[in-house]
N, C-alpha and C positions, 0 to 999 in steps of 0.2 A: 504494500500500500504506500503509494507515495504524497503523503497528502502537502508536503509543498506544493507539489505542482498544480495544485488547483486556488492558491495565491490567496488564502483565507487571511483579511484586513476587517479594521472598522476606521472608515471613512477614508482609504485609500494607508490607513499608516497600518504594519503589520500585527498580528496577536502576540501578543505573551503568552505562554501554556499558563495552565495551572498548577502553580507550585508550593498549597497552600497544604493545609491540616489534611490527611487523610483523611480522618471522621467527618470532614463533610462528603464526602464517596460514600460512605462506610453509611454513612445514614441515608443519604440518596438510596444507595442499595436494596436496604430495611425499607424504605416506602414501598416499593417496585416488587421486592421480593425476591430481586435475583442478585447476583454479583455481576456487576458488567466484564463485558468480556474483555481480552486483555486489547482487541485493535483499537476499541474506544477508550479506554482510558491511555492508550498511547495517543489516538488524537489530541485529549483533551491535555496532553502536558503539551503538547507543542504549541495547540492554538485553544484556548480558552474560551469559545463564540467566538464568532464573527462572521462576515458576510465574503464566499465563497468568490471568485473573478469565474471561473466555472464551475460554473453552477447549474446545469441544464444534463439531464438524465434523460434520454430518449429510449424506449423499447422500442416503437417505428417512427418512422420522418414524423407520422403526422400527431405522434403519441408523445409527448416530451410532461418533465415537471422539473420545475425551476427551484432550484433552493435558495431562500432569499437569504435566512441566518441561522446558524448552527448557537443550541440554546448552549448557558456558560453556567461553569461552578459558581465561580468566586467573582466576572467580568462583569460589574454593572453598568458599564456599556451597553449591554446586551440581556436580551429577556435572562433570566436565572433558571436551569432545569428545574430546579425544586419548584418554581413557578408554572412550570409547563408541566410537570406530571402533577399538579395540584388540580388545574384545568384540565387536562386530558385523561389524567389516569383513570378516572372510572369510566368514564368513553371508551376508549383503547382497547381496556382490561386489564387483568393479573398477567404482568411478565411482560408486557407494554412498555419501551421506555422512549418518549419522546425524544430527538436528536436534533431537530428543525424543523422550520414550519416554511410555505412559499408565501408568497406576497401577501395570500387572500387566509393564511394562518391555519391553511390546510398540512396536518403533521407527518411529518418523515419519521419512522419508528423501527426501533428494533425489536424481532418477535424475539426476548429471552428465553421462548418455555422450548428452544429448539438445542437441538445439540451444537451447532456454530448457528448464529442468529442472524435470521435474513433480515430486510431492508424492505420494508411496505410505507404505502403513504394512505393516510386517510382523509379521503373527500370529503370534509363535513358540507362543502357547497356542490357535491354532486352525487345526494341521496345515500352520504351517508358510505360511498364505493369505499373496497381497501383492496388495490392494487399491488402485487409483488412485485418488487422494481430489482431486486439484487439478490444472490444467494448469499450476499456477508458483506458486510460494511467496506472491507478492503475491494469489492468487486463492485460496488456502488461506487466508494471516491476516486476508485480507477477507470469507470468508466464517465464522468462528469466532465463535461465539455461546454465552451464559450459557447452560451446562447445563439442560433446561428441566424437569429433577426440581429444579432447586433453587429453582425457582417456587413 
């Protein structure tokens, strides 16, 4: 997973990971019910939230979903997880962990109840859909690409 390459900033300057208390993880976990798995909390020491430069996930040309911001431990810059599974977790479900949401605050989630944890989004502005976009976080941030209207 190379998640430099996808140039995660807030307002063009780059993230800080987070490299704060464990136990706020440790308790994020305990909400969730699961322990994240190790490619997420590798994200989150590198880049702490922030808003992706590619950010565009396509399954076909004409099927894309755009990540607008990846939620933060400690970055209050940026929405707070414990804030996003506060709002989403019982929508979601058990084992649910919100990771970002797109423009319209439609959520990017990890399914934790799987043995390596896929990458779905939920439509709450299109009935509610939940689309599998990746088999594992590493194969999501590997596949994210510059929006191509912004060509």
């Amino acid at each position: 997973m190379d998640i430099e390459r996808i140039n995660i900033n807030i307002g063009g300057d780059p993230t800080s990971g987070f490299n704060g208390d464990i136990s706020l993880i440790n308790n994020l976990e305990k909400l969730v019910g699961y322990e994240f798995p190790s490619s997420y909390l590798l994200m989150l020491k590198q880049h702490d939230g922030g808003h992706p430069e590619l950010d565009t996930y396509s399954l076909t040309q004409s099927n894309r979903f755009g990540v607008d911001s990846f939620y933060s431990i400690a970055n209050n810059k940026e929405e707070l997880l414990e804030s996003a599974i506060s709002r989403w977790g019982k929508v979601l479900g058990h084992g649910m962990l919100p990771i970002a949401k797109d423009g319209g605050d439609n959520q990017f989630y990890l399914d934790l109840t799987e043995c390596i944890p896929s990458i779905w989004i939920y439509l709450h502005d299109e009935n509610e859909a939940r689309v599998k976009l990746a088999n594992s976080l590493e194969q999501f941030i590997d596949g994210l690409e510059l929006n191509p209207d912004y060509l």
